[in-house]
N, C-alpha and C positions, 0 to 999 in steps of 0.2 A: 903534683898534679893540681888542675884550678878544682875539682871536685873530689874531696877528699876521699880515694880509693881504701874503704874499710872494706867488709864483707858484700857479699852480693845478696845478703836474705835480708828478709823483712824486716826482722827483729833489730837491727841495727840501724835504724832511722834516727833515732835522737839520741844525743852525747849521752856518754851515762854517766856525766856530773849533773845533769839538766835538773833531777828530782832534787837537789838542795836548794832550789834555786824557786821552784815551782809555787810554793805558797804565798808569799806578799805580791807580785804582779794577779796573780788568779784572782786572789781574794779584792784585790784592786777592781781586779776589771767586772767582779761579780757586781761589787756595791755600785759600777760605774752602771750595770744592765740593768740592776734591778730599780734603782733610780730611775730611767726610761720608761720604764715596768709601770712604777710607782705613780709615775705625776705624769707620762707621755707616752700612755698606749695607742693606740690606733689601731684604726680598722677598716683598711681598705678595701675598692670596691669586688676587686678578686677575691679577699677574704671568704664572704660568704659563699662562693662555685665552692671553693676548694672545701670549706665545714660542710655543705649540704652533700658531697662526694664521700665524703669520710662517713658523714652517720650512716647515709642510704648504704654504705658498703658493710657497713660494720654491723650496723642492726635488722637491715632486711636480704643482705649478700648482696644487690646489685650496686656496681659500679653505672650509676647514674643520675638523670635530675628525671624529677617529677616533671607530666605535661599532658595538662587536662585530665589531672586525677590520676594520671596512670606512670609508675616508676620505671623508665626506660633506659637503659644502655646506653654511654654515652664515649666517645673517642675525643670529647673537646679539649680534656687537659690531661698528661699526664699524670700515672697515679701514683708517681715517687710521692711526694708533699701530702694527699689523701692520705696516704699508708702511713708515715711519721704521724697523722691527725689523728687517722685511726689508733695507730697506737698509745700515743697520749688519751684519745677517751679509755678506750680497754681498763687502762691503770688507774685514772685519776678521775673520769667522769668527763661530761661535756662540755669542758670550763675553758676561756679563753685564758685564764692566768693559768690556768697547770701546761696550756700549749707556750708561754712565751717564759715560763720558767725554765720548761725543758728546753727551748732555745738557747736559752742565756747560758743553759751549759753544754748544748753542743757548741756554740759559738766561744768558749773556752776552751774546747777541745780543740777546733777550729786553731786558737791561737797556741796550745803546745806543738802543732803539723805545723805553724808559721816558721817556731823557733827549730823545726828537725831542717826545713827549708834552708833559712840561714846558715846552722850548721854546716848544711852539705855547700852553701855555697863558699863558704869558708876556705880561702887556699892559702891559708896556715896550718899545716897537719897537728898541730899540735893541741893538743888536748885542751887547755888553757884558753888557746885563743879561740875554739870552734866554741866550746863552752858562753866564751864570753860573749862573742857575735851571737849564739842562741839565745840568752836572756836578755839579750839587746831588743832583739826582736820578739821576744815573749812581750816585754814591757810597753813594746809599740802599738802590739795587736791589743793587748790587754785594753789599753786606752783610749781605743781610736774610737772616738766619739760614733763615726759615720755608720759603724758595722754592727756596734755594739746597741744603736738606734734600732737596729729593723728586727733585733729579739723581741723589742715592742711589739710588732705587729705579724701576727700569723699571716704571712707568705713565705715564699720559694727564697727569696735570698740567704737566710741561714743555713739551708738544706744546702744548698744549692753551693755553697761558696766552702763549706764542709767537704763533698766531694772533690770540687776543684782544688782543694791546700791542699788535701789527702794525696790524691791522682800527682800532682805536682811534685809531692814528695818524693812518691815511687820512681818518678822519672827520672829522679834528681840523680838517681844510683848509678853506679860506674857500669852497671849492664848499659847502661844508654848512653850515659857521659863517656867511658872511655870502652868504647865496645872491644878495639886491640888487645883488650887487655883480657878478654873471651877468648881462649885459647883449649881449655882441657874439656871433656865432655863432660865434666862434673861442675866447672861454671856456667859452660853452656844452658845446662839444665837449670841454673838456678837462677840465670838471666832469661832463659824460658819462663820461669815461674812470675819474673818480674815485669817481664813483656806485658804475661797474660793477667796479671796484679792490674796494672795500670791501666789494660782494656777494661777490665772489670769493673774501673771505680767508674770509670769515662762512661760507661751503660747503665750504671747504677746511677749517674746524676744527668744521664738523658732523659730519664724516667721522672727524672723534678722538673729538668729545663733542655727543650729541645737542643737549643745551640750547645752545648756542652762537647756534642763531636769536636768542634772547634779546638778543643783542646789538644785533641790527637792529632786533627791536622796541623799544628804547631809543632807537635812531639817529631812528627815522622817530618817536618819541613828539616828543621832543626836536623834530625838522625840522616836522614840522606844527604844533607848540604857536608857532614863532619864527614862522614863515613861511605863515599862513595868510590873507593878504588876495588881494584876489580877481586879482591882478596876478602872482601868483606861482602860483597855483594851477597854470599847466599845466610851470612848471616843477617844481613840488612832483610832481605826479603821474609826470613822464616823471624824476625823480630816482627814484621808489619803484620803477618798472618797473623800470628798470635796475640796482636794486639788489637786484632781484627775480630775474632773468635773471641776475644776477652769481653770486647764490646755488644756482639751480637747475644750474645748469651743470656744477660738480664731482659734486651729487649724481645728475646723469642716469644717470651710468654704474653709477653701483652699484644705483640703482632697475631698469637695464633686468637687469642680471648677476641682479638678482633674483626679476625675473621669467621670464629664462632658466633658472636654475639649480633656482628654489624655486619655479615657478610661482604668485610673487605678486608687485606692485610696492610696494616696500618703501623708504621715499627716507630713512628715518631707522633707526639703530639702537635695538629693542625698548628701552620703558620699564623693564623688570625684565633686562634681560639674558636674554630666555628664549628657551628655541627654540620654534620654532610647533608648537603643540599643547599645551605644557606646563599642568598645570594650579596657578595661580597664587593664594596665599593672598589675594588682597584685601581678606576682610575680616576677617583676622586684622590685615593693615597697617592702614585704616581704623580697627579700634579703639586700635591702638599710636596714631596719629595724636591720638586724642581727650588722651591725657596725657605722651608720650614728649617732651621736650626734650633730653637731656643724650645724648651722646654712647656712652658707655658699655652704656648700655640694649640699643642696636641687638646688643652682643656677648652683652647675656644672654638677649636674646624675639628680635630680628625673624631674626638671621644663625642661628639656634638652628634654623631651619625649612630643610629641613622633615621631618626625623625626629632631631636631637639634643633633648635631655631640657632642658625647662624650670623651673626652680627657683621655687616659688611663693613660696619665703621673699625671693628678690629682687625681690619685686614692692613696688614704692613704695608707701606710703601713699595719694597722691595718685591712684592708677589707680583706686581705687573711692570710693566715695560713701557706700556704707554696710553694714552685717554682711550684710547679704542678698548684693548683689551682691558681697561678696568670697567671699562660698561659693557665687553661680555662675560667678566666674570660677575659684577652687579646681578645681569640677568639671569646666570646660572643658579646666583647662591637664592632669588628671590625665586626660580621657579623650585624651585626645591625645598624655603620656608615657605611657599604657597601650597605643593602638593604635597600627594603622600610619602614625603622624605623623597630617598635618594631611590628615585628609578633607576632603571637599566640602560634608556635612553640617552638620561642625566649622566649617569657616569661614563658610560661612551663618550661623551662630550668632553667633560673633564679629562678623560683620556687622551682626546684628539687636542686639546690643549696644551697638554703636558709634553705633546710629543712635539708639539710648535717651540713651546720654550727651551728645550733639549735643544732642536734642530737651532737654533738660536744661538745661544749658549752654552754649546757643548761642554767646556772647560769649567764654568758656572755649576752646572748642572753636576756633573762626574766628576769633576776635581776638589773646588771650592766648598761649594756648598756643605758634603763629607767632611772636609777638612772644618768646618763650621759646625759642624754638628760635633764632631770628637772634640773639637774644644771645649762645647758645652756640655756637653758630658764629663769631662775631667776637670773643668774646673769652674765646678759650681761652689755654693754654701752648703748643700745635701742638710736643708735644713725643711725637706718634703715632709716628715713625719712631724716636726714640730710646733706651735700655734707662731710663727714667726712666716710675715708676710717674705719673706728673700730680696725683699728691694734695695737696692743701693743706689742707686743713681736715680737724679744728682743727689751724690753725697752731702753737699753741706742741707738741704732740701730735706733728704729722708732723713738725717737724722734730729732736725728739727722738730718732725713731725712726729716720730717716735725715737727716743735715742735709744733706750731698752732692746726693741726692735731691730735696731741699726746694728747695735754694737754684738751683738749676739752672731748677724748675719755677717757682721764684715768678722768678727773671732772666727765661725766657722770655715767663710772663704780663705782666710788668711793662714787655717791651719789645712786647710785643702791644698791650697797653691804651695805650701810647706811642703808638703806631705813627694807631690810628683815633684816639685824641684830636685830637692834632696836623692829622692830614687831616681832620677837622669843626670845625677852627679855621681851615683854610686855606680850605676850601670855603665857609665863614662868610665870612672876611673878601672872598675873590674870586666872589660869592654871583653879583655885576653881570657877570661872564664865561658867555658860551653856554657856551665849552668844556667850564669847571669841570660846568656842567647836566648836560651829555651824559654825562662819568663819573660823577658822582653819579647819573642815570637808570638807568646801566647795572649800577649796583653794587645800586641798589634793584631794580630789576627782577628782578636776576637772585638775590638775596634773597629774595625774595618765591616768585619759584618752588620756591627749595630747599625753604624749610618746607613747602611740601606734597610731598614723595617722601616714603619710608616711614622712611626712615632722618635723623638731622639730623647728616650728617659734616663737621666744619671745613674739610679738606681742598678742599673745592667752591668755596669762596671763596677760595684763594690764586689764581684766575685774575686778580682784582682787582687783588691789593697793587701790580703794577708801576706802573698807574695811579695807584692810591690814597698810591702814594710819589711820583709824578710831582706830586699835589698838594701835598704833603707839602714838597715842594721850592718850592714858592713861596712858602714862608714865609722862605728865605733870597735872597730877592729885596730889594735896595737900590733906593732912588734913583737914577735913572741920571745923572753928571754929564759924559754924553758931550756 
């Protein structure tokens, strides 16, 4: 079988040669975090929402921010990431090193669910060869520069990308990969238990990062595309319930707290981050949407909103079409640094623009552009947390001007561009494996949805890589001559 059918429980996720194997990649990839730790912490501009969420909860009970003196209720960000903050102050005080220490080891934990990944996708039953594909992959998460960077910095991505390897595991199980093979009421019940396992982790890391559904909608693509004849059907259906019910479960409490507290029911955290009532630029995003791919942009138009000054001479080429409309966007971005920000008038306008250059170039717009933004997303230098400017080009140019600089950012990209090559060579060659389907679904899916937010930040995709290295890792899969 492409997914190696051991047991249907829990407890049987990772090879049980895996613990001889566990201490030199760990302790590698510890010196590798705590190095980032050490010389390149960071603290971004989320950081503080999520620390002032965590004290105000912890030390006066409300989940929320101060405003005009008074501590208020607040629904703007999910309280999975608070609660892990909250936690680490509880234990260790209000210290930003005791939050990115504990990171650096759930983000090792993070990388033994890599290697259970691997294992399962291993379709050599043999003990030997799952073993050896799991420390393949231990040693790849342990290392990966990109993942191992953002223990640095107290946000949602180590939380976040810990649920996702987890949730991934569970799936990986022959309850989902080979459901035929659910036949007595005693597997039944235990691919019940694993259904409702992996709803569970899915609503536990909605509670950090709204898209996280995402994952299940992958799960259940994947499980209905394998398992759709009419023989399975009621197990297909009573698997979705349960993984439905898995997921609803974590978020009940925060939907009812929110309609206790904010009288509304609210079961996921706001798409913009905003508080209710806020009045939200749309169609200022909508028209970014119509030509924004790169990264950078988002710091000179979208994060620029909604009263810092907009620079017209940063505007790309590519954002207009032609002299007219670059003198009315001229006079939009100017009546806009002239008044107080982005009216509602304003972004009306923006809107009615956006829906011109749609009307335009449809295929630009919905096709291209998307496709433009996922490239810059996967293959960047993911060198955001580090004092390195990400320039390359023109190459012979930047590295003139800094080689230190240069060489850093082109090692990064060049172990970036390593990194997805190799995993679309392994996903190739093990194309015949469900498992392989399922991460790959999940990695497009969840792809897919980035390019349409306002902004296209790389960062959003390092939930992936621990999987995307678990594939990675079957490429140093032998012959087994057990």
């Amino acid at each position: 079988m492409p997914v190696h059918p051991n047991h249907l429980r829990l407890h049987t996720m990772l090879p049980r040669s895996l613990h001889k194997h566990l201490l030199p990649p760990l302790l590698a990839g510890l010196a590798l975090r705590l190095f980032f730790i050490w010389h390149f912490p960071f603290v971004s501009g989320d950081t503080s929402y999520y620390e002032e969420l965590a004290r105000n909860w912890l030390y006066h009970g409300v989940y929320g921010f101060y405003s005009h003196g008074q501590l208020l209720p607040s629904d703007a960000r999910g309280p999975g990431y608070p609660a892990f903050l909250a936690g680490v102050y509880f234990l260790a005080g209000p210290g930003r090193k005791a939050v990115m220490l504990a990171q650096a080891f759930l983000d090792l934990a993070t990388c033994i669910l890599a290697a259970g990944i691997a294992a399962r996708l291993a379709a050599d039953p043999s003990g030997a060869a799952r073993s050896r594909v799991a420390v393949a992959a231990l040693w790849l998460t342990a290392l990966c520069p990109f993942t191992a960077n953002y223990a640095a910095v107290p946000m949602t991505e180590v939380l976040a990308t810990f649920f996702t390897t987890f949730t991934l595991l569970i799936f990986l199980s022959p309850a989902v990969m080979v459901l035929d093979r659910v036949f007595a009421n005693r597997d039944l019940l235990r691919a019940v238990e694993i259904w409702f396992a992996g709803g569970l982790m899915v609503g536990l890391g909605t509670l950090v990062r709204p898209e996280t559904p995402l994952l299940l909608v992958a799960v259940l693509i994947v499980f209905w595309l394998r398992h759709h004849g009419q023989e399975d059907c009621r197990k297909l259906t009573l698997a979705t319930l349960w993984m439905l019910v898995g997921l609803l479960l974590p978020l009940a409490p925060w939907a009812a707290r929110n309609a206790v507290s904010l009288g509304r029911v609210q079961f996921l955290a706001p798409r913009y981050a905003e508080t209710y009532g806020d009045v939200l630029p749309t169609g200022f995003y909508a028209w970014t949407k119509t030509w924004m791919f790169r990264f950078r942009d988002a710091y000179l138009f979208t994060w620029k909103l909604p009263s810092q000054p907009i620079e017209l001479n940063h505007l790309p080429s590519y954002a207009v079409d032609s002299p007219e409309e670059f003198s009315r966007v001229a006079s939009l971005l100017d009546r806009y640094n002239r008044g107080p920000g982005m009216t509602r008038s304003l972004d009306l306008e923006f809107a009615e623009l956006a829906r011109e250059r749609a009307r335009r170039h449809p295929m630009r717009t919905y096709l291209w552009i998307p496709i433009e933004r996922a490239a810059a997303m996967w293959f960047t230098p993911r060198i955001t947390l580090l004092p390195y400017s990400g320039r390359l080009w023109p190459l012979a140019e930047s590295y003139r001007s800094n080689p230190t600089d240069f060489e850093v950012t082109f090692g990064f990209a060049l172990l970036n561009v390593l990194y997805v090559s190799m995993a679309a060579v392994a996903a190739w060659l093990g194309r015949a494996n469900p498992g392989v389907w399922l991460v790959v679904a999940f990695i497009l899916v969840r792809t897919a949805f980035l390019t349409q937010l306002q902004t296209c930040e790389p960062r959003y995709v390092l939930v992936c890589f621990p999987a995307l290295l678990a594939i990675v890792a079957l490429l140093f899969r032998r012959p087994s001559t057990d």
